[in-house]
N, C-alpha and C positions, 0 to 999 in steps of 0.2 A: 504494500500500500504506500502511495507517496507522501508524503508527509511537505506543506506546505509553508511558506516562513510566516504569512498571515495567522496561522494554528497555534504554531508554537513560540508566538511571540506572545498569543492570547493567555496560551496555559502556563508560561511558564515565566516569561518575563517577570522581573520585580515581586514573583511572590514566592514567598518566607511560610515556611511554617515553625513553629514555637516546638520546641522539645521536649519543654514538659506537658502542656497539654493538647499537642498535635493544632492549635488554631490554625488557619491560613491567614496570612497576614498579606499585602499588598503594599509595597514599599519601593523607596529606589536604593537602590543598592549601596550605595556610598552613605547613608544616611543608617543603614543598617551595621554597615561594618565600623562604623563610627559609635554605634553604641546605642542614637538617639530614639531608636523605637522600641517602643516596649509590646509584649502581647497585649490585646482587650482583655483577654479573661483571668491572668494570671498574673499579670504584669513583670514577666519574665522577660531578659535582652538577652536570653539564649534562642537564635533562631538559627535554619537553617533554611539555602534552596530547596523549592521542589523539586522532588525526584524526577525524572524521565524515564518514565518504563521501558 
């Protein structure tokens, strides 16, 4: 199946999920590694990329 740059800029770009309670977070990335986002529901600044299956 082809996989299109439109798709996967949708799913995967700028979004973070939280470590401890799996949130998805939607972020720019420079602002994440900088520390300044927190999760909504746990307010944890441990995230990480979404996976790409």
């Amino acid at each position: 199946m082809a996989k299109f740059a439109e798709s996967e800029n949708r799913n995967f770009k700028n979004i973070f999920v939280c470590r401890r309670c799996k949130s998805k977070i939607r972020a720019p990335t420079l602002k994440v590694m900088a520390g300044g986002i927190k999760c909504r529901k746990c307010a944890s600044k441990v995230l990480r990329p979404k996976r790409k299956k």
